[in-house]
BALOBA-1460 file (C-alpha; in Angstrom, 3 decimals):
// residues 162
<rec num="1" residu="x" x="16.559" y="-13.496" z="-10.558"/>
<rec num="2" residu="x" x="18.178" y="-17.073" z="-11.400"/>
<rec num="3" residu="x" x="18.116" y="-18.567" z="-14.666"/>
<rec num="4" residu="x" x="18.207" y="-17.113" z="-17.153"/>
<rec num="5" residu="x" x="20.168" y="-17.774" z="-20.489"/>
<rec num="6" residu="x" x="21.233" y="-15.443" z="-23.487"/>
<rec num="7" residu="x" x="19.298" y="-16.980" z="-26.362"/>
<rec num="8" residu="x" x="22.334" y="-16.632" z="-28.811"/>
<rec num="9" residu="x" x="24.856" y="-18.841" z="-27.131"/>
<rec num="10" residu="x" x="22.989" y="-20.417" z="-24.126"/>
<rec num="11" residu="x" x="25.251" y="-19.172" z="-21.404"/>
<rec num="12" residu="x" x="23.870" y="-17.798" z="-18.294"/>
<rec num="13" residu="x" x="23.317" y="-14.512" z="-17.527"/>
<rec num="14" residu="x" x="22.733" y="-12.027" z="-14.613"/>
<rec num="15" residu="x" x="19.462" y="-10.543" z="-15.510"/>
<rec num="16" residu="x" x="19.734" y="-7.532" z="-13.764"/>
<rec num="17" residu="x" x="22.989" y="-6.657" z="-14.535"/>
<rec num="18" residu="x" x="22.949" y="-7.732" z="-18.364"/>
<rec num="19" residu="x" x="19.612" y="-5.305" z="-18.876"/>
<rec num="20" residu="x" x="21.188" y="-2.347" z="-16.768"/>
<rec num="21" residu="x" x="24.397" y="-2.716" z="-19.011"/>
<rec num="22" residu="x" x="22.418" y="-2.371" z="-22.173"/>
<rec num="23" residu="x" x="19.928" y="0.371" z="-20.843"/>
<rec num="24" residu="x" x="23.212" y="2.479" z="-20.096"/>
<rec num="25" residu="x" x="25.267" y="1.935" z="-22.906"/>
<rec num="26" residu="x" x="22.178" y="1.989" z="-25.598"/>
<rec num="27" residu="x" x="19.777" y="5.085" z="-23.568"/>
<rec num="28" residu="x" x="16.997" y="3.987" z="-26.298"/>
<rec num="29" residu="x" x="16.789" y="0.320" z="-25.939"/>
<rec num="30" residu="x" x="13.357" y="-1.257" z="-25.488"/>
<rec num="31" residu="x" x="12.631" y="-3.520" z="-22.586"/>
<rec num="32" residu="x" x="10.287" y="-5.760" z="-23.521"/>
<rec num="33" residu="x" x="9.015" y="-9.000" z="-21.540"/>
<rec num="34" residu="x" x="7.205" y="-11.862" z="-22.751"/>
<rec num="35" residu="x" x="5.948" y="-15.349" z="-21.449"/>
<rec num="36" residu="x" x="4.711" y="-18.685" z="-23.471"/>
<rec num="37" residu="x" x="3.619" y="-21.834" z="-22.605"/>
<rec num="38" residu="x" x="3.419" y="-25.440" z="-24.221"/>
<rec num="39" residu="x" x="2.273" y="-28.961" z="-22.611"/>
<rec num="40" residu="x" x="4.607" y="-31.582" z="-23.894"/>
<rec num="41" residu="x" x="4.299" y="-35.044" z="-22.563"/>
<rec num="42" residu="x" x="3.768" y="-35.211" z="-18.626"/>
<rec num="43" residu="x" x="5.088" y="-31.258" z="-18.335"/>
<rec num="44" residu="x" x="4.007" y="-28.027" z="-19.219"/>
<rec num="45" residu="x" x="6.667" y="-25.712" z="-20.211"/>
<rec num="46" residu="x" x="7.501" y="-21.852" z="-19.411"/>
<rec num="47" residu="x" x="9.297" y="-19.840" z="-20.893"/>
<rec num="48" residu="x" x="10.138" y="-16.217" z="-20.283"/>
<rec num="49" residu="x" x="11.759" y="-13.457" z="-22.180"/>
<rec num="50" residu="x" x="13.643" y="-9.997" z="-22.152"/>
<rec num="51" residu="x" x="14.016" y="-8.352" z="-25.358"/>
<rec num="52" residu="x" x="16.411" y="-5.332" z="-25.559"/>
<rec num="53" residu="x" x="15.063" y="-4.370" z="-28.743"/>
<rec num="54" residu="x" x="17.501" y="-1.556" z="-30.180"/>
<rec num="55" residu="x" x="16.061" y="1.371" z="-32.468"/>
<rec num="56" residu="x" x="16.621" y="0.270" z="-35.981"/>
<rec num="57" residu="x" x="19.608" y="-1.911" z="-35.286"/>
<rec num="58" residu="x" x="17.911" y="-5.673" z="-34.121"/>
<rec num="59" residu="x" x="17.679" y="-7.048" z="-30.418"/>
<rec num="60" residu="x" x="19.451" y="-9.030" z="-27.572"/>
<rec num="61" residu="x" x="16.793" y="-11.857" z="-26.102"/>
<rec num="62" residu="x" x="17.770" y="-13.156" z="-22.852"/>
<rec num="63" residu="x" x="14.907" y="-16.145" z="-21.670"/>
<rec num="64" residu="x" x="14.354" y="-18.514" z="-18.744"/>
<rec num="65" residu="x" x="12.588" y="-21.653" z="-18.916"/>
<rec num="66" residu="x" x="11.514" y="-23.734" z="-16.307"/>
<rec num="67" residu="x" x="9.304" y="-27.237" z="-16.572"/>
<rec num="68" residu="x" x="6.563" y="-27.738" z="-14.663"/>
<rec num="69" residu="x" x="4.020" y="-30.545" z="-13.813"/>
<rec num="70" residu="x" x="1.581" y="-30.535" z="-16.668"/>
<rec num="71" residu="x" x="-1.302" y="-27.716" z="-15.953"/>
<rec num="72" residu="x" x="-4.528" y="-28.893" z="-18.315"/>
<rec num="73" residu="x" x="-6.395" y="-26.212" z="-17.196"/>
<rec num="74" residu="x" x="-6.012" y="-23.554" z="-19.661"/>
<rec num="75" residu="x" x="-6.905" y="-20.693" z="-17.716"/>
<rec num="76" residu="x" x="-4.332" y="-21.476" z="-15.343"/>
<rec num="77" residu="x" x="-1.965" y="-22.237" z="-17.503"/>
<rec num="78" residu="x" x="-1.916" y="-19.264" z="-19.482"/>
<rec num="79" residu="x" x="-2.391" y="-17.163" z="-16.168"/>
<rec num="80" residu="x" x="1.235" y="-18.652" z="-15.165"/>
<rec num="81" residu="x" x="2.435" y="-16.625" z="-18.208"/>
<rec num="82" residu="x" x="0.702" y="-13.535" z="-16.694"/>
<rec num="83" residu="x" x="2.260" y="-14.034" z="-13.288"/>
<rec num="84" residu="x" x="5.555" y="-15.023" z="-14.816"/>
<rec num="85" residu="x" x="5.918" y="-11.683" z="-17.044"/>
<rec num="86" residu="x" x="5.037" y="-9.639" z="-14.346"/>
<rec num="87" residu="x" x="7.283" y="-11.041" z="-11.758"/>
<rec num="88" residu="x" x="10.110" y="-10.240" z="-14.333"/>
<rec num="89" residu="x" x="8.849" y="-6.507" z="-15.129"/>
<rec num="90" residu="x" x="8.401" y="-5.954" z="-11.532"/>
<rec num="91" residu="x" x="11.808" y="-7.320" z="-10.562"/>
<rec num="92" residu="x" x="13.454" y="-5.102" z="-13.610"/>
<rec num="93" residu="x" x="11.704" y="-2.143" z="-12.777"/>
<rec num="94" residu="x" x="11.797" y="-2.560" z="-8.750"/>
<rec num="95" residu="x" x="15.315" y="-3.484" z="-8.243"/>
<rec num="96" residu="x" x="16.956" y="-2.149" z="-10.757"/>
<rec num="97" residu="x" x="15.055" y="0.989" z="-11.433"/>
<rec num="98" residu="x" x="14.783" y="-0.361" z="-15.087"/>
<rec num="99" residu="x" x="11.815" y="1.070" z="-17.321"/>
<rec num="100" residu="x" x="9.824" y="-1.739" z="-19.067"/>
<rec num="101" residu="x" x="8.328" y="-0.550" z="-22.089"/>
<rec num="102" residu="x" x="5.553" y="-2.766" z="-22.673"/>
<rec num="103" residu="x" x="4.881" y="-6.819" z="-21.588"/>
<rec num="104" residu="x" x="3.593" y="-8.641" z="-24.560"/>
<rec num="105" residu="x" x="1.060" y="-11.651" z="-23.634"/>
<rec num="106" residu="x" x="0.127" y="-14.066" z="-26.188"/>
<rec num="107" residu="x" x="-3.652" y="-13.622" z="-25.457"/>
<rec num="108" residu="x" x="-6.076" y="-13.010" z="-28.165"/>
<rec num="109" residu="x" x="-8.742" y="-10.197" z="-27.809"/>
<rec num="110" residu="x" x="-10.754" y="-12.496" z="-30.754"/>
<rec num="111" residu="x" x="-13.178" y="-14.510" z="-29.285"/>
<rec num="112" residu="x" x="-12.478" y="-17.503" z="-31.554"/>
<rec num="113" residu="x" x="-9.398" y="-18.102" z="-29.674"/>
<rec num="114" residu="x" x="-9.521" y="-19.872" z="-26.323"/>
<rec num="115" residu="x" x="-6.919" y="-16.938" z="-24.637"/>
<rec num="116" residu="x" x="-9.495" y="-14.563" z="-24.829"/>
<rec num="117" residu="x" x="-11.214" y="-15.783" z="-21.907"/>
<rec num="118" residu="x" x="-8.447" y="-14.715" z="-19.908"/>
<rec num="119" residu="x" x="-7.739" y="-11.525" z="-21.566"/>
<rec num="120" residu="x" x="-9.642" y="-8.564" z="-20.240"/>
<rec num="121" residu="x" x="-9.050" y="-9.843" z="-16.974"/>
<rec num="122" residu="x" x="-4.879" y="-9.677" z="-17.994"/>
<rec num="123" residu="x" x="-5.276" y="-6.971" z="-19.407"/>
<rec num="124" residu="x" x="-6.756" y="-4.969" z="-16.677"/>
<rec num="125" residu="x" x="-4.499" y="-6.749" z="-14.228"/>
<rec num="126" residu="x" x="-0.988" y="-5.949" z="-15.728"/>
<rec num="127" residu="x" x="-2.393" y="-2.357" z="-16.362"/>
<rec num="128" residu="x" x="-3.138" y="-1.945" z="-13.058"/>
<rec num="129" residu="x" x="0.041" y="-2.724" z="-12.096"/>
<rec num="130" residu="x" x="1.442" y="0.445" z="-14.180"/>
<rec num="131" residu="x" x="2.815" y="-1.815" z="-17.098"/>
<rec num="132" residu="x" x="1.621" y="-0.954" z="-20.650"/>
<rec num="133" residu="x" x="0.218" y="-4.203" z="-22.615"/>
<rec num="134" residu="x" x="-0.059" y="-5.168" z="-26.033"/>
<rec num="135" residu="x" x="-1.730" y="-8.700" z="-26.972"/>
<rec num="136" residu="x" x="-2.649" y="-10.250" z="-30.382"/>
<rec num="137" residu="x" x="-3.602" y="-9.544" z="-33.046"/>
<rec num="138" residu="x" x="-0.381" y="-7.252" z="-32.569"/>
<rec num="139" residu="x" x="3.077" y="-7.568" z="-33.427"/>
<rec num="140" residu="x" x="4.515" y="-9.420" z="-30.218"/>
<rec num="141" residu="x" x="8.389" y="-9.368" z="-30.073"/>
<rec num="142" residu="x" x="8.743" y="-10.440" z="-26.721"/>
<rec num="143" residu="x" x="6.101" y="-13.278" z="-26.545"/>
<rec num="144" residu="x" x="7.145" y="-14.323" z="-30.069"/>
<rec num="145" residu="x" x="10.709" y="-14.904" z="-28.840"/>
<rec num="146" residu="x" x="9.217" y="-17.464" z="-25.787"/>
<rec num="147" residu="x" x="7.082" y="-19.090" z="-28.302"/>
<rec num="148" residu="x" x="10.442" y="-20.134" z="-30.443"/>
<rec num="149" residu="x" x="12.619" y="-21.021" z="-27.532"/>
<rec num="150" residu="x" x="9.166" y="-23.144" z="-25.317"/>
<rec num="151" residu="x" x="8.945" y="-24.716" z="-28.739"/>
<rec num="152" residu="x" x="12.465" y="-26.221" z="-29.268"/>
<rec num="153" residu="x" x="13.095" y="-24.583" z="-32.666"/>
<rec num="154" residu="x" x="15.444" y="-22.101" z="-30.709"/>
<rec num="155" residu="x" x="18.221" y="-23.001" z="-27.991"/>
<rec num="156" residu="x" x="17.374" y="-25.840" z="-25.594"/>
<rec num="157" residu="x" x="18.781" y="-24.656" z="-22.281"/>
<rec num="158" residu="x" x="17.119" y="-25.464" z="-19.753"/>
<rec num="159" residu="x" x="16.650" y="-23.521" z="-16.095"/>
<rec num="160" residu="x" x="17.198" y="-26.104" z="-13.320"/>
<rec num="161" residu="x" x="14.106" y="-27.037" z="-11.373"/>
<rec num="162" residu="x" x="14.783" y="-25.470" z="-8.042"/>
């Protein structure tokens, strides 16, 4: 999979390759996978992340973000997050027979919140696809990371539109 970027210096990385690395030289890393999405001007913005989260000793996030046409449906919108995660998990886990520990989704199971008309239906989607899920009001590493780098407070590389 092409794009994406290590989120500490920018530079480009082989996805694939960068996760196996870390799965084999750190046997209790975390694989976690996130997506978030902002509309900014005339676009919408996606961004995706891999955490390696290490036991006790921090994590590597490696991201890819890609601009879109602006979506102002929000169901759609936030379902390209869905379909983005799990392309990732599957790709990780299908090709390089790499476990993903959970994807994180920044949907809200509260009612208040606009997500959760979107999240049973995620829910029960990414679970059927053998993938455990955690959503807010949990403590989401992966989808926490996308939110800072779709944002602009992290890095600003960008994935080429292809």
């Amino acid at each position: 999979m092409n794009g994406f970027r290590d989120m500490y210096d920018g530079r480009p990385v082989r996805l694939l390759d960068q996760v196996r690395a870390a799965v084999a030289a750190h046997p209790g890393v975390e694989v976690l996978v996130g997506s978030d999405s902002q509309n900014r001007g005339g676009g919408t913005i996606y961004t995706t992340t891999v955490v390696l989260r290490y036991h006790r000793n921090g994590a590597h996030v490696l991201y890819r973000r890609e601009r879109k046409d602006r979506i102002r449906d929000l169901w759609t919108r936030l379902w390209g997050e869905v379909e983005r995660s799990l392309e990732v998990a599957r790709m990780l886990t299908e090709e390089g027979g790499v476990r993903v520990s959970r994807i994180d989704m920044d949907l809200n199971s509260d009612p208040r919140y606009g997500s959760h008309k979107l999240h049973t239906a995620a829910v029960g989607y990414v679970r059927a696809q053998g993938y455990e899920i955690r959503t807010k009001p949990d403590l989401l590493i992966a989808t926490w990371a996308a939110n800072v780098l779709c944002n602009g407070t992290g890095h600003k590389h960008e994935t080429p539109v292809q």
